[in-house]
N, CA, C and O atoms as a GROMACS GRO file, in nm:
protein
  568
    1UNK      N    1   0.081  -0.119   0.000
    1UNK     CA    2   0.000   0.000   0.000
    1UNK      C    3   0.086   0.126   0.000
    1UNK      O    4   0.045   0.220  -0.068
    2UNK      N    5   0.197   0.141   0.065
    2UNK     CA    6   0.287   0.227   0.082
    2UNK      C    7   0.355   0.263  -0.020
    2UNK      O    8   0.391   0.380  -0.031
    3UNK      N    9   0.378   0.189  -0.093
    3UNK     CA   10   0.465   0.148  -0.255
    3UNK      C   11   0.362   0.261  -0.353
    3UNK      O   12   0.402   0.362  -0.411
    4UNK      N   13   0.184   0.196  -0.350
    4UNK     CA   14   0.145   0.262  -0.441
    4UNK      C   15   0.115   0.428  -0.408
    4UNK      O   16   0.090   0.505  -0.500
    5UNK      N   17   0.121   0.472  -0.277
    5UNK     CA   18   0.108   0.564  -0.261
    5UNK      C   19   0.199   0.666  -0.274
    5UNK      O   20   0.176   0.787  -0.277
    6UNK      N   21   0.332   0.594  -0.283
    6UNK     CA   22   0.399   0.646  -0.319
    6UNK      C   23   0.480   0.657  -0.468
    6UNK      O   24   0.586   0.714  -0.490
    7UNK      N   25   0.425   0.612  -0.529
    7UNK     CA   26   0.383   0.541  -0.684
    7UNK      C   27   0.304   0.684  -0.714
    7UNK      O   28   0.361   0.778  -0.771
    8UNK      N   29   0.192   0.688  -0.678
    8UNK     CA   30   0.083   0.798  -0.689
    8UNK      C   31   0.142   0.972  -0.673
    8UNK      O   32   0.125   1.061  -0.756
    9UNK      N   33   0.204   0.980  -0.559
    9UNK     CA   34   0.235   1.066  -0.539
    9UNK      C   35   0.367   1.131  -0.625
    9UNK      O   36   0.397   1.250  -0.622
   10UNK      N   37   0.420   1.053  -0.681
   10UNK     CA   38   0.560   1.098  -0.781
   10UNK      C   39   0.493   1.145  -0.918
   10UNK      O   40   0.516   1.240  -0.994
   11UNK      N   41   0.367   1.006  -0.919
   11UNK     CA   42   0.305   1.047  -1.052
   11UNK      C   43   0.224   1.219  -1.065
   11UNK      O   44   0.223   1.292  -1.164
   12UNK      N   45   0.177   1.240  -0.961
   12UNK     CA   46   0.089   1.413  -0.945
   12UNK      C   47   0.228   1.495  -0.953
   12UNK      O   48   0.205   1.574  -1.045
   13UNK      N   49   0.330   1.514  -0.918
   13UNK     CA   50   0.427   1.558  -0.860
   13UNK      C   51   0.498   1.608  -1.010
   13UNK      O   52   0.521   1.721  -1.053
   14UNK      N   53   0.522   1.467  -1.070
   14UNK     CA   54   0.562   1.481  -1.237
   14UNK      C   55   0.522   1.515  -1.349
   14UNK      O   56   0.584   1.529  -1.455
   15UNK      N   57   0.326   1.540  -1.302
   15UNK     CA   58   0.264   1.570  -1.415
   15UNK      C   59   0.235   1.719  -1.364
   15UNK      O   60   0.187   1.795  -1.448
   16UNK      N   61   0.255   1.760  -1.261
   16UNK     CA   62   0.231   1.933  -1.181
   16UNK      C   63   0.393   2.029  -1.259
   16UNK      O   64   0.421   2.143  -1.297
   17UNK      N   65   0.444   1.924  -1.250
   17UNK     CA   66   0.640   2.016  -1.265
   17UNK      C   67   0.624   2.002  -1.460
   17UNK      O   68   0.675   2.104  -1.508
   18UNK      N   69   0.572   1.908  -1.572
   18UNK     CA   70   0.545   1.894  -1.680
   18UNK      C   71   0.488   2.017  -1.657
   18UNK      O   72   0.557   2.117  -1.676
   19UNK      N   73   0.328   2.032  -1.606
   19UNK     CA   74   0.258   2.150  -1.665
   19UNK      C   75   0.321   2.250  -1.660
   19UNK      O   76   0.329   2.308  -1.769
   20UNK      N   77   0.404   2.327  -1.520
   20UNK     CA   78   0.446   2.428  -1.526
   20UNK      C   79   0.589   2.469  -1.631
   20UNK      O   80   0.621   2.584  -1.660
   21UNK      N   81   0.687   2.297  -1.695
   21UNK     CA   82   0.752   2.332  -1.804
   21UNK      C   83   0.690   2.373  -1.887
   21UNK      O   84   0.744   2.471  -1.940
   22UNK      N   85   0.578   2.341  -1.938
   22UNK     CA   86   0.511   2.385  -2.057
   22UNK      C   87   0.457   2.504  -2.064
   22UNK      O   88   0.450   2.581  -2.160
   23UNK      N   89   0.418   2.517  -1.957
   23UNK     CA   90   0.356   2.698  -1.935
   23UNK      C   91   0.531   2.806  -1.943
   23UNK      O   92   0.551   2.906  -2.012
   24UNK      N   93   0.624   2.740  -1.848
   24UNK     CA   94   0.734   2.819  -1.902
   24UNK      C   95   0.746   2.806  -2.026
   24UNK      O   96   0.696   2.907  -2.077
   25UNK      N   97   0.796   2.716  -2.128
   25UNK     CA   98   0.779   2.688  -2.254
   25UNK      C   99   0.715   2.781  -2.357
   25UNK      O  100   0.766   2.827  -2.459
   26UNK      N  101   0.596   2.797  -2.309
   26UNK     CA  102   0.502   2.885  -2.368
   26UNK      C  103   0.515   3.009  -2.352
   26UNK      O  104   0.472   3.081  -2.442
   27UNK      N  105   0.579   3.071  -2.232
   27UNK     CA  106   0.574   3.165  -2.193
   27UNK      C  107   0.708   3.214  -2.219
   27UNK      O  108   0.717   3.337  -2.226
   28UNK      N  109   0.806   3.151  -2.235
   28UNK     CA  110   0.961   3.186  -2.366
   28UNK      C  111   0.923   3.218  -2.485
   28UNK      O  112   0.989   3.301  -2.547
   29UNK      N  113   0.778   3.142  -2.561
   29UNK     CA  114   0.788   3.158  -2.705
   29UNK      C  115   0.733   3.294  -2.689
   29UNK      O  116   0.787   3.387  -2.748
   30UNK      N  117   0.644   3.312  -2.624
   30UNK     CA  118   0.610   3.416  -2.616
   30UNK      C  119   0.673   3.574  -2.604
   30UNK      O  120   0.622   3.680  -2.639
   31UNK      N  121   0.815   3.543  -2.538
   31UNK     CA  122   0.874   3.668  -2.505
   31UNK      C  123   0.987   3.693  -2.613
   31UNK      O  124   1.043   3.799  -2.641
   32UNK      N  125   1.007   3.541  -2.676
   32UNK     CA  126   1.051   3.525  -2.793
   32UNK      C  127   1.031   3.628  -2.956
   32UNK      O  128   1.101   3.684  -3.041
   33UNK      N  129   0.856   3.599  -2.914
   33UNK     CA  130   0.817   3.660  -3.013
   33UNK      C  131   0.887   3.854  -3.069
   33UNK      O  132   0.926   3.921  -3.165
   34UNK      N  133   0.855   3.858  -2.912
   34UNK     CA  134   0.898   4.033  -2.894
   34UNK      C  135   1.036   4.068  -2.942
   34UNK      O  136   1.068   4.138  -3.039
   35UNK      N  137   1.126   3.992  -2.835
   35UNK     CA  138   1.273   4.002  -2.924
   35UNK      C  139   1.318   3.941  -3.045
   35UNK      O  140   1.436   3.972  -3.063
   36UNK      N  141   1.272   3.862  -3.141
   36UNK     CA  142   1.284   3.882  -3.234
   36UNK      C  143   1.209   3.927  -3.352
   36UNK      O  144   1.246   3.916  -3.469
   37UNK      N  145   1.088   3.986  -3.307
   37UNK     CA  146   1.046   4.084  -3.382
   37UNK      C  147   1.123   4.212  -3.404
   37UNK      O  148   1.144   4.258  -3.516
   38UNK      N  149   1.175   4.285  -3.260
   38UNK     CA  150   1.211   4.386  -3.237
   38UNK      C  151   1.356   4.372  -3.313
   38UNK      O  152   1.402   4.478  -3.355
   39UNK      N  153   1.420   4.272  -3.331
   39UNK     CA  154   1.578   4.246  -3.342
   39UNK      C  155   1.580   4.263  -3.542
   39UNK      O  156   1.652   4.334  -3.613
   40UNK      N  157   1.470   4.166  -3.581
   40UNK     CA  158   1.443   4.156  -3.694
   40UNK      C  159   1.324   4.326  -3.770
   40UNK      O  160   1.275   4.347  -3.881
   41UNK      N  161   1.324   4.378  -3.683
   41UNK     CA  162   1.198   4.501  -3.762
   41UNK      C  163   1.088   4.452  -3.830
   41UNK      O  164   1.049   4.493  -3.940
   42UNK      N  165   1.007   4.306  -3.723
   42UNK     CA  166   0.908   4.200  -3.795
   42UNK      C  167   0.768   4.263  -3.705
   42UNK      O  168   0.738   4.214  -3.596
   43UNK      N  169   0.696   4.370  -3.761
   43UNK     CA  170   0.612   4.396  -3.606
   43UNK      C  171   0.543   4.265  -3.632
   43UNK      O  172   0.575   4.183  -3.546
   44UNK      N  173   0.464   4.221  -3.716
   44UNK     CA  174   0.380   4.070  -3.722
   44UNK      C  175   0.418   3.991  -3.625
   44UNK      O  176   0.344   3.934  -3.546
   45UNK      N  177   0.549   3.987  -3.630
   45UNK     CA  178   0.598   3.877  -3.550
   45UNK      C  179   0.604   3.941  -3.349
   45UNK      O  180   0.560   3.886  -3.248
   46UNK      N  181   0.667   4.052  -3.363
   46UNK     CA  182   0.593   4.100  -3.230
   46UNK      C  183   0.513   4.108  -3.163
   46UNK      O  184   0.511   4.098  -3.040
   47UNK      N  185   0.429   4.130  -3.241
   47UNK     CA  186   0.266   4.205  -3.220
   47UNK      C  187   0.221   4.009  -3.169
   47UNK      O  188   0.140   3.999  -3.077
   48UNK      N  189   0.258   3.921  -3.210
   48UNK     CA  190   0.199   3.794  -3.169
   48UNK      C  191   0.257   3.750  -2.980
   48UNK      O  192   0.228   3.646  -2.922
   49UNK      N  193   0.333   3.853  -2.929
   49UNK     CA  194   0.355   3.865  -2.795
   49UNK      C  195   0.260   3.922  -2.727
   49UNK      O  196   0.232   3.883  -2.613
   50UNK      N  197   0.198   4.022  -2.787
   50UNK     CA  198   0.120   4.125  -2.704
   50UNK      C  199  -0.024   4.121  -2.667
   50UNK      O  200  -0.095   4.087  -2.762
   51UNK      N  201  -0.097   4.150  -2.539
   51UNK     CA  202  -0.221   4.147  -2.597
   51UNK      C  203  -0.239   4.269  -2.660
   51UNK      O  204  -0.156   4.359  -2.673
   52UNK      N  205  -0.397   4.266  -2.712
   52UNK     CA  206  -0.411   4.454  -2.791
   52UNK      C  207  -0.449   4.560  -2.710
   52UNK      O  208  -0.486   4.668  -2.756
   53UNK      N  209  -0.439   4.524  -2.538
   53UNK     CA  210  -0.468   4.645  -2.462
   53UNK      C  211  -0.334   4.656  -2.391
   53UNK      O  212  -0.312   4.739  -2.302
   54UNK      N  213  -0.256   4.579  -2.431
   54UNK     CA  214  -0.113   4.588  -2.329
   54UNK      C  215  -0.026   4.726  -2.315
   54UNK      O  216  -0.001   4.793  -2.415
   55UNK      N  217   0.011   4.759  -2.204
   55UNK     CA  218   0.063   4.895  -2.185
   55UNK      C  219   0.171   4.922  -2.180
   55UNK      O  220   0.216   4.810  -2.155
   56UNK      N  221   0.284   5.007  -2.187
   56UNK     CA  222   0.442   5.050  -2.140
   56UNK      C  223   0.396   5.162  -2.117
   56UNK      O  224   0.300   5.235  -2.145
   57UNK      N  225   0.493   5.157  -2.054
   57UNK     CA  226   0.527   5.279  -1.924
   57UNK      C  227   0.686   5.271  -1.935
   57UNK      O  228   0.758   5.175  -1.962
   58UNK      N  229   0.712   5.376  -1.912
   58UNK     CA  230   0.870   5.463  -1.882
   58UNK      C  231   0.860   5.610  -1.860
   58UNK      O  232   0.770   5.692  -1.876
   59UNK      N  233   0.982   5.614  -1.819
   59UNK     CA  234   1.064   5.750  -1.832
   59UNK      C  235   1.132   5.793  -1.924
   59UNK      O  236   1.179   5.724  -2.015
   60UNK      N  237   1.143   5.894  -1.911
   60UNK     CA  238   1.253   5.963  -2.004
   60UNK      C  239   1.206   6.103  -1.954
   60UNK      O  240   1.119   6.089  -1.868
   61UNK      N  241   1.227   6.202  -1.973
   61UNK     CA  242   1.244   6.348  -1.932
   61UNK      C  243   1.089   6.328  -1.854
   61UNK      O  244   1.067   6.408  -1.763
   62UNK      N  245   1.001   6.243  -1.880
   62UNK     CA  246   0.851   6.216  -1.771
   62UNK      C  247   0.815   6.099  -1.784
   62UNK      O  248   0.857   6.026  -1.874
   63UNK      N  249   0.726   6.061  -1.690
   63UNK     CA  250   0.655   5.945  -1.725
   63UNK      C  251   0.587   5.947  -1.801
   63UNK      O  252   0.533   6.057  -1.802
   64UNK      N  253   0.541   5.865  -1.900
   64UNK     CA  254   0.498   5.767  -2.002
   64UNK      C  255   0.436   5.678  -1.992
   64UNK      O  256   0.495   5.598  -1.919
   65UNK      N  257   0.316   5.630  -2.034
   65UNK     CA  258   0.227   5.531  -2.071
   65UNK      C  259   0.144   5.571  -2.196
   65UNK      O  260   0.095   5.674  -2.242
   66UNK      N  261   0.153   5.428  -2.230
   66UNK     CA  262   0.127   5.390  -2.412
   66UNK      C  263   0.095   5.278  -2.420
   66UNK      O  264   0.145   5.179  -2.367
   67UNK      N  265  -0.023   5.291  -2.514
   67UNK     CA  266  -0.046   5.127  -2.583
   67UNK      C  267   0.075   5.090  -2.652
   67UNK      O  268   0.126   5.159  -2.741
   68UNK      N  269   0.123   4.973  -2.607
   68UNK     CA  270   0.250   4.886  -2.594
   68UNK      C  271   0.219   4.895  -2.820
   68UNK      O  272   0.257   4.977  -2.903
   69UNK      N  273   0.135   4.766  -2.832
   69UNK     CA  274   0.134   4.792  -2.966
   69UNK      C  275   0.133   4.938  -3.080
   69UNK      O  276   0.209   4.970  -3.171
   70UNK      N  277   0.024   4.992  -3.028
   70UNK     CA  278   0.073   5.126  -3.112
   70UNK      C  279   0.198   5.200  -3.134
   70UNK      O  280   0.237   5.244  -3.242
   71UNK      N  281   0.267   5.211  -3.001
   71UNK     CA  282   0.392   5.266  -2.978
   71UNK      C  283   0.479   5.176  -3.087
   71UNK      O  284   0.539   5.243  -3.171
   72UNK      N  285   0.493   5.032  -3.095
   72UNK     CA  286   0.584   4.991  -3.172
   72UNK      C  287   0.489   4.965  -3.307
   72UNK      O  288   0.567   4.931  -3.396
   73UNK      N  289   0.387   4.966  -3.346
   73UNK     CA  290   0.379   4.988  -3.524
   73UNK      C  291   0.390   5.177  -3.548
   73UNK      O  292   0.409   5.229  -3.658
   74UNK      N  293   0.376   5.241  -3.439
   74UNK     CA  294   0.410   5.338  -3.507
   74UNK      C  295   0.604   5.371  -3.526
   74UNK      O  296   0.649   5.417  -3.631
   75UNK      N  297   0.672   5.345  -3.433
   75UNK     CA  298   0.807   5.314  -3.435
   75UNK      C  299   0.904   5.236  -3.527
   75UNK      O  300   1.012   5.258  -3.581
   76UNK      N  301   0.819   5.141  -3.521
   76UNK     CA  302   0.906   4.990  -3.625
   76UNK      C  303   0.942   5.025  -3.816
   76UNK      O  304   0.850   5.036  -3.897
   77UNK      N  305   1.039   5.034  -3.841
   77UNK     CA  306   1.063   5.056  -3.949
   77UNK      C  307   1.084   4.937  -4.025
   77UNK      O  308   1.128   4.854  -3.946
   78UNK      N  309   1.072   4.876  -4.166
   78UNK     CA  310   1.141   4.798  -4.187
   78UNK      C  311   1.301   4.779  -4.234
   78UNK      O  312   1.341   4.882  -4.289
   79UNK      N  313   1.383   4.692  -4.227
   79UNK     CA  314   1.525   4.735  -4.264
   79UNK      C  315   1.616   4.630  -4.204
   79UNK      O  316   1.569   4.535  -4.143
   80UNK      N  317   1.716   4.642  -4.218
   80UNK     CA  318   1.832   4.559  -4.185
   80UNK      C  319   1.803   4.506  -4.034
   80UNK      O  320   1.732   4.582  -3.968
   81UNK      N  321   1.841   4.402  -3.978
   81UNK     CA  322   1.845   4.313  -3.849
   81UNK      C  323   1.901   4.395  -3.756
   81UNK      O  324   2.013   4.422  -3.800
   82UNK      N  325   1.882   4.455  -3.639
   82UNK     CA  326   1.963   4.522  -3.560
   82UNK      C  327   2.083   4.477  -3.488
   82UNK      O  328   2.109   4.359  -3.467
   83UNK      N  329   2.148   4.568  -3.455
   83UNK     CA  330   2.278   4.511  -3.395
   83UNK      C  331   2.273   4.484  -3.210
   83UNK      O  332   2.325   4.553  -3.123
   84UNK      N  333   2.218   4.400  -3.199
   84UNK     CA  334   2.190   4.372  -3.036
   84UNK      C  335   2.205   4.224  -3.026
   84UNK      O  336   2.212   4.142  -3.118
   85UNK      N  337   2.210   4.204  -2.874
   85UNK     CA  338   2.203   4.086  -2.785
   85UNK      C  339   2.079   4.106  -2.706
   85UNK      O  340   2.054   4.206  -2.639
   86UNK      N  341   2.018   4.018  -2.719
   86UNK     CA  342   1.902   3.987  -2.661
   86UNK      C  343   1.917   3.842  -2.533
   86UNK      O  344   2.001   3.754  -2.548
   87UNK      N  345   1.818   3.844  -2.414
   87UNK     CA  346   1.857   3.761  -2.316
   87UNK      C  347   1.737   3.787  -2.263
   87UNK      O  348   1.686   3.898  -2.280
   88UNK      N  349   1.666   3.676  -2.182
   88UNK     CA  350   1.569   3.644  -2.081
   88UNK      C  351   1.677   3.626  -1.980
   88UNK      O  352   1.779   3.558  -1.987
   89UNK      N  353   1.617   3.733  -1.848
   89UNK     CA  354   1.744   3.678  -1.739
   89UNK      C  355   1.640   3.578  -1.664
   89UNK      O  356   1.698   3.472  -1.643
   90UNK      N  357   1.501   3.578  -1.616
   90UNK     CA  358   1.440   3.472  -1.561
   90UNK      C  359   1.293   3.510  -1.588
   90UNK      O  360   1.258   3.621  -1.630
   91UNK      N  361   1.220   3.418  -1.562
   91UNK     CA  362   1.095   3.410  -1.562
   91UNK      C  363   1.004   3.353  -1.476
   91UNK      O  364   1.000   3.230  -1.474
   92UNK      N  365   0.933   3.413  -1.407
   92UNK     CA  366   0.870   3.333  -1.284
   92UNK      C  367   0.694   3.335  -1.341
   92UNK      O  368   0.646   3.415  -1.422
   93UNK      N  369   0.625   3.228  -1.276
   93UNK     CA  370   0.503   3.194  -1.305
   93UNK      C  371   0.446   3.131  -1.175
   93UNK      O  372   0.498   3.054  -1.094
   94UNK      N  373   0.343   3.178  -1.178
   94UNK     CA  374   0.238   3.134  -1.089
   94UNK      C  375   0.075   3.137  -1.101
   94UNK      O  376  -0.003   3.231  -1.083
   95UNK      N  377   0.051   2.995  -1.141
   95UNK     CA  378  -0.107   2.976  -1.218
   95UNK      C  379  -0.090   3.029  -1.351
   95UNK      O  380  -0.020   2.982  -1.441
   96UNK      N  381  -0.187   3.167  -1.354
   96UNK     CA  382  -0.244   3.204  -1.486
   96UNK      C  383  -0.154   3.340  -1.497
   96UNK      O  384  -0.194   3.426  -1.576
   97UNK      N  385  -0.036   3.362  -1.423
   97UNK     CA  386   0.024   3.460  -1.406
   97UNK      C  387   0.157   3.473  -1.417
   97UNK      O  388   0.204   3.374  -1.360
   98UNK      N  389   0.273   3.564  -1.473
   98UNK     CA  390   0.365   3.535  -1.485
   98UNK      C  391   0.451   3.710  -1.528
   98UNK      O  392   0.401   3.817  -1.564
   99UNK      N  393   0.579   3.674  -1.504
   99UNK     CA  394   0.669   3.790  -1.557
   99UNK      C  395   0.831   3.760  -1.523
   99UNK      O  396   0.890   3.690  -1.441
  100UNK      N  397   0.863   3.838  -1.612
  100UNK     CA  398   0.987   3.793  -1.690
  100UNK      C  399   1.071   3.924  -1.642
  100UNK      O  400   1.014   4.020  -1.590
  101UNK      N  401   1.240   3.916  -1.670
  101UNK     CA  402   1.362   4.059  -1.728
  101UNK      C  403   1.398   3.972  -1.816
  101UNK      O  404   1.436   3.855  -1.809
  102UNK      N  405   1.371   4.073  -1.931
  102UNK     CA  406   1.500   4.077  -2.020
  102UNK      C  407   1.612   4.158  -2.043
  102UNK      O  408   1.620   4.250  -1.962
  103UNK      N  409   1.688   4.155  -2.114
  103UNK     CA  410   1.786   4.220  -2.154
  103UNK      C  411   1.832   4.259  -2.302
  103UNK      O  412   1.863   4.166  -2.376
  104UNK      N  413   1.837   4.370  -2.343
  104UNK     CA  414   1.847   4.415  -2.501
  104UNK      C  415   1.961   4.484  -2.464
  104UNK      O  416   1.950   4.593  -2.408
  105UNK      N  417   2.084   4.428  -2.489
  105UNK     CA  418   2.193   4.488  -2.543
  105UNK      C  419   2.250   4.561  -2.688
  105UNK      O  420   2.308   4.481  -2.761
  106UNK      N  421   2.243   4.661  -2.724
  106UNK     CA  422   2.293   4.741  -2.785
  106UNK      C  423   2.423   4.782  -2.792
  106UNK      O  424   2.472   4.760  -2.681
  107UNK      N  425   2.560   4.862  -2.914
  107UNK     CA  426   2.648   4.904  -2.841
  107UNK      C  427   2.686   5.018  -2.702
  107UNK      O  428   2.761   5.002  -2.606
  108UNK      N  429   2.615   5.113  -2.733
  108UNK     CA  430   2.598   5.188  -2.601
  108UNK      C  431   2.504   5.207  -2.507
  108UNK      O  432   2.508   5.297  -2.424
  109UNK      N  433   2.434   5.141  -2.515
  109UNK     CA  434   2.308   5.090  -2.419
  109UNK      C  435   2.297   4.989  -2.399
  109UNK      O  436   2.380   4.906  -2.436
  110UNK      N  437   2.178   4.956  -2.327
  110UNK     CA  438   2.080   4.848  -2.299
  110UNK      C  439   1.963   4.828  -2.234
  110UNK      O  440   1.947   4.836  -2.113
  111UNK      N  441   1.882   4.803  -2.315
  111UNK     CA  442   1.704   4.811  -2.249
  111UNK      C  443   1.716   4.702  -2.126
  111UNK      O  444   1.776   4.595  -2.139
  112UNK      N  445   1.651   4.742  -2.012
  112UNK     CA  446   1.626   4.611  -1.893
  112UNK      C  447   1.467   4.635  -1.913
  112UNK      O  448   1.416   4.744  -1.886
  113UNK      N  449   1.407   4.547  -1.950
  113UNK     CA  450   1.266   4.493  -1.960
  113UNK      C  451   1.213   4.439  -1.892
  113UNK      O  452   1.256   4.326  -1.868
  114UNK      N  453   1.067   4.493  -1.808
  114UNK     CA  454   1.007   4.372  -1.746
  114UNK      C  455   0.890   4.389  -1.823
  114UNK      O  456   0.830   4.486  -1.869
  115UNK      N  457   0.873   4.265  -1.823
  115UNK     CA  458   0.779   4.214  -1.858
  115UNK      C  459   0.652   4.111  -1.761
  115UNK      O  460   0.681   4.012  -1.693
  116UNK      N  461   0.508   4.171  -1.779
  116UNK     CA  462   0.368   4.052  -1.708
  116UNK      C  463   0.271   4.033  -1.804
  116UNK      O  464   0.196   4.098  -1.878
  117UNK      N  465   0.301   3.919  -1.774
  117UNK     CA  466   0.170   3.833  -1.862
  117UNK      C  467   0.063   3.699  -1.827
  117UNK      O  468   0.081   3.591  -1.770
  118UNK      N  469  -0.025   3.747  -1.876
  118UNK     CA  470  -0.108   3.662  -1.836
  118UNK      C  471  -0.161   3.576  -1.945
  118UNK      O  472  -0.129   3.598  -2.061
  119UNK      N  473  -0.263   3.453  -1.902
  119UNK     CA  474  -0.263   3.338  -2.009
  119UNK      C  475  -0.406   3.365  -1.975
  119UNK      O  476  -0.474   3.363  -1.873
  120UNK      N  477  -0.431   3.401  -2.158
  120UNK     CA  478  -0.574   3.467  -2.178
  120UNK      C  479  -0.627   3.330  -2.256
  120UNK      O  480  -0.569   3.267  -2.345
  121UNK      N  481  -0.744   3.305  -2.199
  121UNK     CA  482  -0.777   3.166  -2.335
  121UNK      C  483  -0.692   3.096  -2.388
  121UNK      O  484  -0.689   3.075  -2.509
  122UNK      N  485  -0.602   3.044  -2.295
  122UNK     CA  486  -0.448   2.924  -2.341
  122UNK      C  487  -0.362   3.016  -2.402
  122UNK      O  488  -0.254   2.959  -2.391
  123UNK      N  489  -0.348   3.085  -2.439
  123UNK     CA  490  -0.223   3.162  -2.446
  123UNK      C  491  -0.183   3.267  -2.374
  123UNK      O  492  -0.272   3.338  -2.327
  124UNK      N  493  -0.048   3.301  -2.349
  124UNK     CA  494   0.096   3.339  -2.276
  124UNK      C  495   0.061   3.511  -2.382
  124UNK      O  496   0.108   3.530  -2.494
  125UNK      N  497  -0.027   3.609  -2.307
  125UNK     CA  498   0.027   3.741  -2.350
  125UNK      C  499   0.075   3.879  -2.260
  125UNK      O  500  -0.005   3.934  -2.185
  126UNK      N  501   0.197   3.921  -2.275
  126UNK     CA  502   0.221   4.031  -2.278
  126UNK      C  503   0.094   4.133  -2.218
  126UNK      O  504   0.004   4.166  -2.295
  127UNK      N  505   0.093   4.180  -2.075
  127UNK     CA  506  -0.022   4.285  -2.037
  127UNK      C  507   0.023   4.397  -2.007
  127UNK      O  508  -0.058   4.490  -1.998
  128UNK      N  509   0.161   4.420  -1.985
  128UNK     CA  510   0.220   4.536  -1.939
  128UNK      C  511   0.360   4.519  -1.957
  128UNK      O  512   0.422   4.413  -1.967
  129UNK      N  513   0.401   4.627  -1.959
  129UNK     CA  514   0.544   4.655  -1.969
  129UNK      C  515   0.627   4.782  -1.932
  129UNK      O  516   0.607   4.895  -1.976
  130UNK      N  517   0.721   4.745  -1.847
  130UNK     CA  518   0.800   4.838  -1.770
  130UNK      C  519   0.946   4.820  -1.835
  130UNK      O  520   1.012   4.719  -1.855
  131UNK      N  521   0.983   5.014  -1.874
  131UNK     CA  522   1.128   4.914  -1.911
  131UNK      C  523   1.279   5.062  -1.829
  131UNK      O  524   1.252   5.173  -1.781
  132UNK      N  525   1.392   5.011  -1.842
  132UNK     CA  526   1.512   5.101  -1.831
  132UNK      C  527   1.613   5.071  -1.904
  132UNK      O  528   1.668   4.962  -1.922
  133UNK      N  529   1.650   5.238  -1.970
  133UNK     CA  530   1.765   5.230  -2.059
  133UNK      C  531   1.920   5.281  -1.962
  133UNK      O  532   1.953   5.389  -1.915
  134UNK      N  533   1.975   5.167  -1.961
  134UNK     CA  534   2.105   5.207  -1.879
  134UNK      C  535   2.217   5.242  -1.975
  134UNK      O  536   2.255   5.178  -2.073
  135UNK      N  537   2.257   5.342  -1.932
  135UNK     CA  538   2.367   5.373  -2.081
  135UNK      C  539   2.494   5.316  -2.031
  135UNK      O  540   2.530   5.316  -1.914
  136UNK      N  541   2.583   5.249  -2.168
  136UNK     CA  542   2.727   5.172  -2.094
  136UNK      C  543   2.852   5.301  -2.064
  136UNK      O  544   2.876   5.402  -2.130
  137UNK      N  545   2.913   5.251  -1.940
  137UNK     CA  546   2.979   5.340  -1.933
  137UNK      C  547   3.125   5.319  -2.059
  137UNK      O  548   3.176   5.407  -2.128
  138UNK      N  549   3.160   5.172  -2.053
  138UNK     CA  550   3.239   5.169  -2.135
  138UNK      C  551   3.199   5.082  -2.250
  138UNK      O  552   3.212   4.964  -2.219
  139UNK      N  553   3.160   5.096  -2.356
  139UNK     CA  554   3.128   5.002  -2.480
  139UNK      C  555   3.148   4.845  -2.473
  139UNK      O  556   3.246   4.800  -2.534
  140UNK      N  557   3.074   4.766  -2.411
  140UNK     CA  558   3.077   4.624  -2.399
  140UNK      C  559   3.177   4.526  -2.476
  140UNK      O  560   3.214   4.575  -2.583
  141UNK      N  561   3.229   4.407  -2.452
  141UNK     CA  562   3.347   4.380  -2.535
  141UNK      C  563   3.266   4.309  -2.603
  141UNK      O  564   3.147   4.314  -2.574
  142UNK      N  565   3.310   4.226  -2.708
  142UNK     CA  566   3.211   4.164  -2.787
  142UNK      C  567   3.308   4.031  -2.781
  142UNK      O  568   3.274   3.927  -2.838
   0.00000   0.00000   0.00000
């Protein structure tokens, strides 16, 4: 009896830690989408991160808030691949809830991104977005 209960219990245990790979999973392609839209000048391919009410917010000489999408089809040019490094530093999730940093390296900058999202009708979207541009003090080595 002890055997199967413990039989049982590895099995809930393995199919709980599966779901939440897959929700991470999902929730990479998702942030995926953004940086290489943004990297490539693909909004199509961006715009499949976002929901269509999702917001950013920043600074710069004031605060800022913007529909996340508008801001980048009105921004996005098409043209050559940009010159950056892109990076998820982690991603945490809990249930139907989740948020991420990334990192957009540039040569004299770099965007720190956060990112929250929630899983609207089975999919992983983008609801808000907070970001900071840290300028390098010395030009990154490559």
């Amino acid at each position: 009896m002890k055997k199967l209960l413990v039989l049982l219990v590895l099995c809930i245990a393995t199919t709980l830690m599966n779901a939440q790979e897959s929700d991470y999973a999902l929730v990479e392609k998702t942030l995926n989408y953004y940086l290489e839209g943004g990297t490539n000048n693909d909004f199509e391919t961006l715009k499949k991160a976002f929901h269509e009410t999702a917001t950013m917010r920043y600074i710069t000489d004031e605060y800022k808030e913007v529909n996340a999408l508008e801001f980048f089809k009105k921004g996005m040019k098409p043209g050559p691949k940009k010159n950056r490094k892109t990076k998820i530093d982690y991603i945490n999730i809990t249930g139907h809830a989740a948020n991420a940093k990334l990192e957009i390296e540039y040569p004299t900058f770099t965007f720190i991104d956060y990112m929250n999202l929630l899983k609207i009708d089975g999919e992983w979207k983008v609801v808000s977005k907070i970001f900071y541009r840290k300028k390098h003090k010395v030009p990154p080595t490559k």
